[in-house]
C-alpha positions in Angstrom: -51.1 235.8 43.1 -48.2 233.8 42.3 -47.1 230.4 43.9 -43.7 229.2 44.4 -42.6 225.6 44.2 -39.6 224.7 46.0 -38.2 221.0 45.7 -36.2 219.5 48.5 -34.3 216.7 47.7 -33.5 214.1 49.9 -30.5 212.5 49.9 -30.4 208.5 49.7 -28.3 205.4 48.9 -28.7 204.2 45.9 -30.5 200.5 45.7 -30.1 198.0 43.3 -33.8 197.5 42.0 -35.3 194.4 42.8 -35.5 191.4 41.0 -38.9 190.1 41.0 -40.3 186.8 40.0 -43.3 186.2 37.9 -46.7 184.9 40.0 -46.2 181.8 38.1 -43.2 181.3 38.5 -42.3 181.6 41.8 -42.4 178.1 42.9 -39.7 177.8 41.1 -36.9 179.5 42.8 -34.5 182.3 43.7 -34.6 184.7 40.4 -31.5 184.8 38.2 -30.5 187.3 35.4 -30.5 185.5 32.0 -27.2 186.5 29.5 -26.3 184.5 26.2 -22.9 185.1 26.5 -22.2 184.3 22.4 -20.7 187.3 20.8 -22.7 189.5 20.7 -23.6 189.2 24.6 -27.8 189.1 24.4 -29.9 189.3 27.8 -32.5 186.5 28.1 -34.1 188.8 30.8 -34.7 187.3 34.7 -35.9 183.8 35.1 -36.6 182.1 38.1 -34.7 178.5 38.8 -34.2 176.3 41.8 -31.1 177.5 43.7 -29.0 174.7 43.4 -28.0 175.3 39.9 -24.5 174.4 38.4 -22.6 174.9 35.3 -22.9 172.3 32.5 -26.8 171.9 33.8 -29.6 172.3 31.0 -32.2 175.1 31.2 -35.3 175.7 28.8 -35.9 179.3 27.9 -39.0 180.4 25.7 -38.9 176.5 24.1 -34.9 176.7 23.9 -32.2 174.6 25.1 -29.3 176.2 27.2 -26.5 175.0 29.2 -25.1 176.8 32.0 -21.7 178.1 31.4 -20.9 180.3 34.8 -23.3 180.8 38.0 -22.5 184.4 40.1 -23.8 185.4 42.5 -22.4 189.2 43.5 -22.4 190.5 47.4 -22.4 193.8 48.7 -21.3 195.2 51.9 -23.8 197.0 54.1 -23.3 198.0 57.6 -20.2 195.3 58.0 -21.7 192.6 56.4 -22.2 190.7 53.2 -25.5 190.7 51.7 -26.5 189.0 48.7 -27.2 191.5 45.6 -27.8 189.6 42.4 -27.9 186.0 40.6 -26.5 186.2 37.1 -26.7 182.8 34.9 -24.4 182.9 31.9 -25.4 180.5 29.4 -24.7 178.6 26.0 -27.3 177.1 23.1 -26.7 173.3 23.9 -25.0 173.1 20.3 -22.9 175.9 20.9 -21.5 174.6 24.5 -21.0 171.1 23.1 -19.2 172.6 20.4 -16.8 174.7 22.3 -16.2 171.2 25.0 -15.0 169.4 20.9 -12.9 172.3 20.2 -11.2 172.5 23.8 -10.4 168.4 24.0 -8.8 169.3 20.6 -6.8 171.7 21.5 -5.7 169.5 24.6 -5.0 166.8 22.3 -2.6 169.0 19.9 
């Protein structure tokens, strides 16, 4: 007796996966991707903070200082209108961002 399998696949729209928040951390906020943007560019994974956050603010990530360097937020378009996708956070060691602020009233200065 032999037994055929037949697949049928359906076609759908790709979605962006969700981006979940930890139980414990959803009082926080919205969820926001995490990247270090120092060469080489490493992601801090998805963190959730308050929605109101802006660049030069300081954020603590596992026990480390950061300062937000750029906030996106990307949109798509469905069915005519503009829905929010994705929160990215880009984001500097404290040192680091103070540092590059020295170098760039320096090079002002010259």
């Amino acid at each position: 007796m032999a037994t055929t399998v037949s697949s049928f696949s359906t076609l759908r729209k790709r979605q962006s996966p969700q981006i979940v928040c930890r139980k414990k951390d959803k009082e926080k906020g919205d969820p926001y991707k995490v990247i270090e943007i120092t060469p080489p560019p490493k992601n801090l994974g998805i963190r959730c903070f308050p929605s109101n956050l802006q660049c030069g603010e300081s954020v603590t990530i596992e026990g480390k200082a950061y300062t937000i360097s750029a906030v996106t937020l990307r949109y798509q378009l469905r069915r005519g209108k503009y829905e929010p996708r994705d929160k990215r956070l880009d984001v500097l060691s404290t040192g680091r961002y103070i540092l590059n602020l020295y170098f760039d009233s320096l090079l002002q200065q010259s």
